[in-house]
C-alpha positions, 0 to 999 in steps of 0.5 A: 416555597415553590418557584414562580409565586411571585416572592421577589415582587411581593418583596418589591411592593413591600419596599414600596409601602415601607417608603411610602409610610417612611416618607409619611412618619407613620415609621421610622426612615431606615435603610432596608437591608436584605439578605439572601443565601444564594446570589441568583436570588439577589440577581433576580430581585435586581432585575424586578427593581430595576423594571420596577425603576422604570415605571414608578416614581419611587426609585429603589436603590441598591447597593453591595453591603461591602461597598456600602459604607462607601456609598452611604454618604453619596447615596443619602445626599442624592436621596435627599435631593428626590421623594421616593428614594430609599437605599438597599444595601445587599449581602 
């Protein structure tokens, strides 16, 4: 697909709408797990996350997947405490 079409916030609204049917029942409550093949694409969707952070009252976390059994306890607990909370491991 073409660059500049906007994949990485459609990816973003896509997290949004699991967490909003997530936190409703409508689907069970999962991390969500994305993968990618090049780093700059994990940077870049990093950078929309974070705007995104700033202006929402969802909060997207994310989280190296190496690192991630190490942060899940943490990362849930913290989770747990807000609405609009979901984990992202990466890689």
């Amino acid at each position: 697909m073409a660059t500049g079409l906007a994949k990485t916030l459609v990816i973003v609204k896509i997290i949004e709408i699991l967490s909003k049917l997530m936190s409703r029942g409508e689907i069970p409550n999962k991390e969500i797990l994305m993968l990618t093949h090049r780093d700059d694409l994990l940077e870049q969707l990093k950078l929309h996350v974070d705007e995104f952070n700033t202006i929402g009252d969802l909060t997207i976390n994310l989280h190296e997947l190496r690192d991630y059994n190490d942060v899940r306890y943490f990362a849930k607990a913290e989770c747990a405490k807000r609405t609009g909370c979901i984990l992202l491991p990466l890689r």
